[in-house]
C-alpha positions, -999 to +999 in steps of 0.1 A: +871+500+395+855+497+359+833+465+352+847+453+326+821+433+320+790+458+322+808+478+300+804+450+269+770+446+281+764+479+271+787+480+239+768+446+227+735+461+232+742+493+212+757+474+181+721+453+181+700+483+181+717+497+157+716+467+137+682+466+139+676+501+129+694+497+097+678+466+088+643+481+094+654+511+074+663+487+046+627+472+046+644+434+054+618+426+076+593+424+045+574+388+036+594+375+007+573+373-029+561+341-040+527+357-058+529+344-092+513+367-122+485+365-141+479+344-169+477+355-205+444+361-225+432+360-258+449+334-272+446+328-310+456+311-342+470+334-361+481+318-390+492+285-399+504+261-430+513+230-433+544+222-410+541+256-386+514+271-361+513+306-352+500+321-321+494+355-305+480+360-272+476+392-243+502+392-218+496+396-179+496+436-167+516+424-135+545+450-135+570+422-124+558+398-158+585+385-174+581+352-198+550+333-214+561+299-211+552+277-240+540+239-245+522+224-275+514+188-267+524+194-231+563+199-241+580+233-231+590+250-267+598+283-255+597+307-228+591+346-246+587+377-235+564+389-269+532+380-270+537+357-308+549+326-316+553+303-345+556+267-336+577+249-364+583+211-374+550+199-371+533+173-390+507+180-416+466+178-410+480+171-372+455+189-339+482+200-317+471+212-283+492+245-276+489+257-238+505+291-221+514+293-187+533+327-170+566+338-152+578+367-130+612+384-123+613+365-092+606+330-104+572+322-099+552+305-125+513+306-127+506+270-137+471+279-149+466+263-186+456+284-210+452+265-238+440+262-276+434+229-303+448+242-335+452+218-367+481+222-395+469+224-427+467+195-448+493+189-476+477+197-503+467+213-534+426+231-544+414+223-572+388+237-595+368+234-625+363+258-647+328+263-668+340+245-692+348+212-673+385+218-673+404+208-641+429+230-627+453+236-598+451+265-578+483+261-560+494+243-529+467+251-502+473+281-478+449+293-447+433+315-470+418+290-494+411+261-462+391+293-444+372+300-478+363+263-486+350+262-450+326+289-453+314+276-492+312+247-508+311+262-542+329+297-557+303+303-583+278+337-579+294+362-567+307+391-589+339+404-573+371+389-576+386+376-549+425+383-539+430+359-512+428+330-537+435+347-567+404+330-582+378+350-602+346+335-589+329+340-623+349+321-644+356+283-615+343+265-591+356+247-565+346+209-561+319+203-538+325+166-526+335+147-495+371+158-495+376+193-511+415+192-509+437+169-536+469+151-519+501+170-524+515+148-554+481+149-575+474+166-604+445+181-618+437+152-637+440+125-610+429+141-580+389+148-587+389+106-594+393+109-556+371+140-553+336+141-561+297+130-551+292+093-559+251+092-551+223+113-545+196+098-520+161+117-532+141+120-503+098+125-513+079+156-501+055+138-478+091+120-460+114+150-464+107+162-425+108+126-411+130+124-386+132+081-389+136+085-423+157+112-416+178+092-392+178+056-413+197+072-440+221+094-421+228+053-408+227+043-441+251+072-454+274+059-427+277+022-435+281+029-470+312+054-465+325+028-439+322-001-466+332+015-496+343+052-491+311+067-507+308+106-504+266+105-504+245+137-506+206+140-492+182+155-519+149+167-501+122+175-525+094+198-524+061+202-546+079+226-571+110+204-575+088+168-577+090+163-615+100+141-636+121+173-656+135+188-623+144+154-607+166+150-641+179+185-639+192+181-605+211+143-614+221+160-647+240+188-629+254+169-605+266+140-629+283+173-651+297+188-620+308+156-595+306+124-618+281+112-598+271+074-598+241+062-584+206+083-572+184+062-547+148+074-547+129+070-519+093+075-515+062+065-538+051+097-545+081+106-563+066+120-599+082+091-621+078+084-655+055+053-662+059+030-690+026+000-702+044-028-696+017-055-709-017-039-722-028-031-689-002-026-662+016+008-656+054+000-650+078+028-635+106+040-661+136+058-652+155+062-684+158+098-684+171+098-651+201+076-664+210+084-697+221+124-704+247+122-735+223+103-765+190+112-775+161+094-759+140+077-787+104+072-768+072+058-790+042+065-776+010+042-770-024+055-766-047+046-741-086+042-746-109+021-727-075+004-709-061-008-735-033+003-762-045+013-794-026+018-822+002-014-810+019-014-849+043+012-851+072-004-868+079-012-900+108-035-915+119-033-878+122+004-880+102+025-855+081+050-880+051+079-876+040+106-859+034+080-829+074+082-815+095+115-801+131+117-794+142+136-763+177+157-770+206+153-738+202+195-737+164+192-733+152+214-706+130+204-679+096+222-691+103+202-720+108+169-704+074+181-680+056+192-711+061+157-730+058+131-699+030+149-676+020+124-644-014+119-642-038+102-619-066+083-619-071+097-656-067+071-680-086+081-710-070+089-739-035+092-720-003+088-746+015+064-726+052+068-731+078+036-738+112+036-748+131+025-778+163+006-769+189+028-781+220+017-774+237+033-745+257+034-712+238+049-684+256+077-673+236+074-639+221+040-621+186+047-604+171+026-579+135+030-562+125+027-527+087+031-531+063+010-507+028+006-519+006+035-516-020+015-501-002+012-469-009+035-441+016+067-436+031+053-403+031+014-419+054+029-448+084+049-429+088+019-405+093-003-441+114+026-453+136+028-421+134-014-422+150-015-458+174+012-450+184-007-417+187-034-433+213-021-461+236-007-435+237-037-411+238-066-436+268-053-460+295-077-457+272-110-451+280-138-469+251-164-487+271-193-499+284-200-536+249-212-549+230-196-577+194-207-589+180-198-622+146-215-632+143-205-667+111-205-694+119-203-726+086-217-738+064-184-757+030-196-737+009-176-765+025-194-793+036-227-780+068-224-793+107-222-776+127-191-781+163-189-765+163-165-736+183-132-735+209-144-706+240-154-710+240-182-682+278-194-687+287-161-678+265-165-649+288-197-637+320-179-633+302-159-607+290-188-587+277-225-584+248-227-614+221-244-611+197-237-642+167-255-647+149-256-683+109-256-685+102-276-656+071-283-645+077-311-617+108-285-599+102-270-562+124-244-549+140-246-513+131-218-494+150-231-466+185-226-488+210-198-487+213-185-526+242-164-539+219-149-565+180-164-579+172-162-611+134-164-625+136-162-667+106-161-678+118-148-713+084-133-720+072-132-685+090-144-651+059-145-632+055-175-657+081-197-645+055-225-632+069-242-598+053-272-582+048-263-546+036-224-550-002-233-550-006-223-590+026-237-600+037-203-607+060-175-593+044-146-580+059-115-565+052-126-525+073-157-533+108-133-540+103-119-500+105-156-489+136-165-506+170-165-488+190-142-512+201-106-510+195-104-549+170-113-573+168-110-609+132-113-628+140-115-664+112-106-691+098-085-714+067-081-700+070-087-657+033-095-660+015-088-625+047-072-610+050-039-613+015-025-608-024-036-605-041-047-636-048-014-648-034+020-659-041+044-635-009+062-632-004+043-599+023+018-589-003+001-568-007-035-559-024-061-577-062-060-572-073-084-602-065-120-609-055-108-647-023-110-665-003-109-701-014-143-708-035-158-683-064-146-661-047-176-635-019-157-630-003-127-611-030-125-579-004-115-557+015-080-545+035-059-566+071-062-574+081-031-558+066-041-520+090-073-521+120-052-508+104-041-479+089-074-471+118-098-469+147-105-442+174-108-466+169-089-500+193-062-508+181-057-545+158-066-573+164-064-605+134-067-628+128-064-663+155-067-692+134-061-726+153-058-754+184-078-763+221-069-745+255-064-763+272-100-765+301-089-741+276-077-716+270-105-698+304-114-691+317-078-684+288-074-660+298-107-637+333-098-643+327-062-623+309-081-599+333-108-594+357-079-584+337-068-560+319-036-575+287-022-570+258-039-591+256+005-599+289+000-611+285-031-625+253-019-648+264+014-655+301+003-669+290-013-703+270-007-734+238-021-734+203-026-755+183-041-722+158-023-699+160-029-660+137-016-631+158-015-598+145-016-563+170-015-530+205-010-521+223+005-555+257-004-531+249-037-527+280-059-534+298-093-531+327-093-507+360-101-518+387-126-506 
């Protein structure tokens, strides 16, 4: 009798051996794949404008590759087998963060970012300026022109032409300033308002490698571009560019090329032209530093034994003789070196060099930063890097509504009043005046916040007698004490202020009890030092021989009022005055 039963047995087993013979022949016993490939390599812009980014890269060698998957900002664009890409709809001057990651036939993904930071392009147009001061637009910016403005700020010196921006070299220039790209809606004519240098900071041989220095004005350049959008450029000078000719050269060139504004000179040993401003003081002068479209009208006064000799050089008002000279605007600077050479410690027979008050508008306003020589190297770049600290830290302070003026209009030599150059009801529209007449009883209080202080001394400031100050009159130490960021000394003759009582070529401090009128007065430090000295000063303003325009008051506190720049306030109207300037040229009042 068959067993049934053994018989399926057997029938059961041979079916599973066969059925595992054919699925070992048919490799089914293999480890599914789950081995992602590699990721790409060599990512790279490629191009880009202003809405679109393009991208090439290296795909994986992995035989079972199949798609780069994209992401720019972390959002999956695409998934491509090719190995380029152009991203669209983007924002302009936008960073976008564009990141690869890979996929195989089989669906695995190799999550490993490879990335890249790419910007668009900025909307905008280039503009240059041809030789001949013409503005022109080059066409709306491509990657071409953005990758040659990176590399050079300027076009100018080389001799082939070049395709990429269609631009022969020889013939424009492309602005060198802050921002070297014009919005998109600007023409040639608007867009350099919004693109050039508005200051040069000179920076002396003996500070040029200071690292404080160095560092205070990079702080400095900061606040001011923070406070009023300033584009500020460092001039370091060296022995062969410290002259009076090459200084000018180098603001000339840049006033052509970039309309700039304001230079700030720091450093004493800056070669600067020195004027007599009484018979035995040298005074600093920096006329041709400002003015580079009139001729410069200079008579000249020489020195013997200390004093001036030959003092009479007009006649019916008119400056006559061989004693005067007239610099041209295209004068060169061997010229300029030739007719102003800086001397020291050389007095004898020097032709001492004063200007004529032409009437003019300063194309450029020039303020010094010069401590006293006397001072030890180390004492005079911490009162360098104090000033400069103090510029950038103390820009948007306010001092109160008050404004002091003591004024002397009394001619001490002659005993006789003469009405004082300053128009004092423009004065009261820029704050609360308080002018006092030749008083001799008056005290000032130091303890006070002022606005603005004003000593007029019409002939001398340092004249201005006030009870309480030991001689009853103003002296240079007393400006530091005051509680003002800006002080204006009016005079011809700042008597004691500028220099030590005698010409040596030397801004140095007073040594002598001598002055203009009086061998009681002007004992104390020089003008120049006062800056450094004090907690609050932001500028001094010294000077103002000769006799201003009648709208020049009032157009000067106007632009302040408005909240410009006392640069922008001086250089903005036509004037017959002389000023010396010491501190912050982008000093201020804030604005409601």
């Amino acid at each position: 009798m068959v067993n049934k039963k053994s018989i399926l047995t057997k029938i059961l087993c041979m079916i599973s051996v066969t059925v595992l013979i054919l699925l070992s022949s048919c490799g089914g016993g293999t480890t599914p794949d789950t081995q992602p490939p590699s990721s790409v390599s060599n990512l790279t812009k490629h191009s880009r404008g202003t809405t679109w980014i393009s991208c090439t890269w290296t795909n994986p060698s992995d035989n079972d590759f199949s798609k780069a998957i994209l992401y720019i900002d972390e959002k999956n664009i695409a998934n491509v087998s090719n190995n380029l890409y152009n991203f669209t709809e983007l924002n302009p001057d936008t960073k976008y963060k564009i990141t690869i990651h890979t996929k195989d036939n089989t669906g695995n993904v190799n999550n490993t970012d490879v990335n890249i930071v790419i910007a668009t392009l900025k909307e905008g147009k280039l503009i240059i300026r041809t030789e001949e001061g013409i503005y022109a637009v080059v066409g709306n910016l491509t990657e071409e022109m953005h990758d040659y403005i990176g590399k050079r700020t300027t076009a100018t010196g080389y001799k082939e032409i070049l395709p990429e921006l269609g631009i022969d070299v020889l013939k424009y220039r492309i602005l060198e300033c802050g921002n070297q790209i014009c919005d998109a809606g600007e023409t040639a004519e608007s867009c350099p308002e919004d693109c050039y240098l508005h200051m040069l900071i000179f920076i002396s041989p003996q500070y040029a490698n200071n690292e404080d220095i160095e560092s205070a004005v990079n702080e400095y350049i900061t606040a001011v571009k923070d406070d009023i959008d300033w584009n500020i450029k460092i001039i370091k000078l060296s022995e062969s560019t410290n002259t009076i000719g090459k200084i000018r050269d180098i603001i000339k060139s840049h006033y052509s090329q970039y309309r700039i504004k304001v230079a700030l000179m720091i450093g004493e040993d800056i070669k600067t032209q020195l004027n007599s401003e009484t018979p035995e003081i040298d005074s600093p002068s920096t006329l041709l530093w400002e003015e580079f479209n009139e001729p410069l009208t200079f008579y000249v006064m020489e020195i013997r034994d200390s004093r001036w000799q030959g003092i009479n050089l007009y006649e019916d008002g008119i400056l006559v003789g061989s004693m005067s000279h007239t610099v041209q605007p295209e004068a060169t600077a061997k010229e300029i070196d030739s007719l102003f050479p800086y001397y020291n410690n050389n007095p004898d027979n020097y032709l001492q060099f004063a200007p004529y008050f032409n009437i003019s508008k300063p194309e450029v306003f020039v303020s010094l930063l010069y401590p006293p020589k006397e001072y030890d190297y180390g004492e005079k770049v911490n009162k360098i890097v104090s000033a400069l600290e103090r510029f950038s830290t103390s820009r948007t302070r306010s001092y109160g509504n008050s404004i002091q003026a003591f004024t002397y209009v009394k001619e001490l030599a002659l005993g006789i009043n003469k009405p004082t150059a300053i128009d004092y009801e423009a004065f009261a529209e820029l704050g609360d005046l308080d002018q006092t007449i030749d008083c001799d009883t008056c005290n000032i209080d130091f303890d006070k916040e002022y606005k603005l202080f004003i000593a007029d001394g019409h002939a001398d400031p340092s004249a201005v007698w006030i009870t309480g100050l030991g001689n009853f009159n103003l002296n240079a130490e007393n400006i530091s004490e005051l509680k003002t960021p800006y002080f204006y000394g009016h005079g011809c003759n700042v008597g004691g202020w500028y220099s030590a009582n005698n010409l040596n070529g030397i801004l140095d401090q007073t040594s002598e009890c001598k002055c203009y009128f009086s061998s009681t007065l002007c004992c104390k430090p020089i003008i120049a030092e006062q800056i450094f000295n004090s907690d609050y000063l932001r500028i001094i303003v010294s000077g103002g021989s000769g006799s201003p325009d009648e709208t020049y008051w009032s157009n000067f506190i106007s632009a302040l009022k408005s909240g410009k720049t006392i640069a922008e306030a001086h250089t903005s109207i036509k004037s017959k005055i002389r000023f010396v300037f010491y501190g912050d040229p982008t000093f201020h009042y804030t604005t409601e």
